[in-house]
N, C-alpha and C positions, 0 to 999 in steps of 0.2 A: 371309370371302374369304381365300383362302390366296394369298400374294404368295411364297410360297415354294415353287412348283409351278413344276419346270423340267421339267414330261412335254411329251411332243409333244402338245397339247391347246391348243383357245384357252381363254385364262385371261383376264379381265371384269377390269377395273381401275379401272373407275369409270365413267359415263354417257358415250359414243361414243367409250370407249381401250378395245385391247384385245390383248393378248398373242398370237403365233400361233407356237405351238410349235413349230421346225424348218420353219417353210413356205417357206425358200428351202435348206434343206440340200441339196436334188435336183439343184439346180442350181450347186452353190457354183463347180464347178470355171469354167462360163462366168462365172460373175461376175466371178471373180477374174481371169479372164484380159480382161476389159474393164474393168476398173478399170488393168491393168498399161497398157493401149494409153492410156486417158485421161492417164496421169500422162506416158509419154512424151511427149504433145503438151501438155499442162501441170502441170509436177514439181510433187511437194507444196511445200508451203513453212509457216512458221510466220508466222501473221498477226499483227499489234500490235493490241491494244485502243485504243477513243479514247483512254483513261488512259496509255500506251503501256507496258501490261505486255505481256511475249512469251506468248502463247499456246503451253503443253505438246502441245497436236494440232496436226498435222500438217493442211492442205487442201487441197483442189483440189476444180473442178467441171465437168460437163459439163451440158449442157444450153442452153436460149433464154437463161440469166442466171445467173451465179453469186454466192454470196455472200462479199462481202471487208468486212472491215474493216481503217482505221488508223488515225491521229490525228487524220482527219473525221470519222470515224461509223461507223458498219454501213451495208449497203446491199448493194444487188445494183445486177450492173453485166453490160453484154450479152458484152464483151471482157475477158479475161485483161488485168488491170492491168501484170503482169509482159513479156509478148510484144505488147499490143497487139491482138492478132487474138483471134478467137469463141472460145470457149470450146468444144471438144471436143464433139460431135454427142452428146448422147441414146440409147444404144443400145437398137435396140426389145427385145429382153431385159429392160433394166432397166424399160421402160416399159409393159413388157407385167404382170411382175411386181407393178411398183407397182401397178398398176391391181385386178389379182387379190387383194392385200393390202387393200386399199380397198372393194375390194366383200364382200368375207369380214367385214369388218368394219361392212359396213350405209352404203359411203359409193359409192353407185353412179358409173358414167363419169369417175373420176378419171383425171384426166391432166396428169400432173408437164410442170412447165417447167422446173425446174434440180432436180438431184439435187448435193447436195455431200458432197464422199467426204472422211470424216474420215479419220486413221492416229494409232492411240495405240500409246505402246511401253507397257512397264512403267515405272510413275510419272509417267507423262501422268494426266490427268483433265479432267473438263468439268464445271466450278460448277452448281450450279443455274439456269437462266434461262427465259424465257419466246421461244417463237418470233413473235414479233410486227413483224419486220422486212419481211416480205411484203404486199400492197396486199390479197390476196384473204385474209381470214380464216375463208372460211367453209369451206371447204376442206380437207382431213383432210393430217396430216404423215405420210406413212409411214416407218421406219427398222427397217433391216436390220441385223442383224448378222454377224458373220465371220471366224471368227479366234479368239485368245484371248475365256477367259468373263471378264463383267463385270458389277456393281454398277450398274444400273440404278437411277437416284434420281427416283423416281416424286412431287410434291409436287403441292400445291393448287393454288388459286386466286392466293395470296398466299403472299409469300418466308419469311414465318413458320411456313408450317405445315410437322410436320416429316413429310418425306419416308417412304416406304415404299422400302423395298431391295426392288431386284426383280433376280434373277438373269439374266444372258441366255448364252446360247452360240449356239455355228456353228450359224446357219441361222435364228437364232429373229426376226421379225418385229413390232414395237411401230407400231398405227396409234389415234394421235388426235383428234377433232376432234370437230364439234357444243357441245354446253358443258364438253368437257373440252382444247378444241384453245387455249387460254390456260396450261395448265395448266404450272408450274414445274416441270422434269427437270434431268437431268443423270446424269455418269459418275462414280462415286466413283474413288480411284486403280488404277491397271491393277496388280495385284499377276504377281511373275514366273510366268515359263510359257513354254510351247513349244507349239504348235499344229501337225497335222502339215501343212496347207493353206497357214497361213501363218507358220510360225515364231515368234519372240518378237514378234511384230502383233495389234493386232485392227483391222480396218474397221471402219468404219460408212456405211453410204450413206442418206442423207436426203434423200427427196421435198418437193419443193411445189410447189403452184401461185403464184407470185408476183403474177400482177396478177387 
């Protein structure tokens, strides 16, 4: 299995992940301009961990629930912790998307309840971890990307095993689930760059179904 295949092609990553080469490129320009209207009605912000280190990304979310952490926990919450009010509507674009990601990849009728919109500059990154804060796990996680390319850290089951780098750039789509939807990821560091969509940025927008 070649993990270092950045063709427009899906690329098989392991049992129900699977890489979708440039599948949101077509559309980048509306994305980006409903990711801009989300942040106006709630700004990124850098979140605390429970441990209270400051998280390098940047977040926000739109959708039925977003996810925040502080120095209670992880969690998903229906309202913007910050404003108080709902969290920024779902755009069917992004939901229509997800769905088509999800079924390209064998995970039929997907339908995200919060999407959470990451922003990494250069020397931001995202550890390795498990997406395991959602009720529903059977559920596939879809993620887009946007913007500057990135070091994709593809891992096992377990924190030990060591990751596979998998390249991503604008447009390229990572959906997983079935017995790989536990699986340990993350973003190695954003190295500099200039994007002509988004300047010295990359997004990420990630799907889920929460309950």
């Amino acid at each position: 299995m070649n993990l270092f295949d950045d063709a427009d092609d899906d690329l098989p990553l392991a049992p129900g992940a699977l890489k979708l080469g440039g599948f949101a490129r077509d559309i980048d320009v509306a994305l980006l301009a409903a990711v801009a209207d989300i942040a106006r009605d709630a700004p990124f912000r850098h979140l605390v961990t429970p441990g209270g280190l400051r998280m390098s990304v940047a977040m926000t979310n739109c959708g039925e629930a977003g996810w925040v952490s502080d120095r209670t926990g992880y969690r998903y919450e229906s309202c913007d912790p910050e404003s108080g009010r709902p969290w920024p509507a779902m755009p069917q674009l992004f939901r229509d998307l997800a769905a088509r990601a999800a079924a390209r990849a064998g995970f039929a009728d997907f339908q995200p309840q919060a999407c959470l919109v990451n922003r990494y500059v250069p020397g931001s990154k995202l550890s390795l971890h498990q997406d395991r804060d959602e009720r529903n796990l059977v559920e596939p996680i879809v993620s887009v990307s946007l913007g500057l390319p990135a070091t994709f850290l593809w891992g096992g089951a377990t924190r030990a095993e060591r990751p596979h780098r998998l390249p991503l750039v604008h447009g390229d789509v990572v959906v997983w689930g079935g017995p790989s939807r536990l699986n340990f990821h993350g973003i190695d560091t954003l190295p500099q760059g200039a994007h002509p969509a988004t300047g010295a940025l990359r997004y990420n927008l990630t799907f889920r179904r929460v309950r």
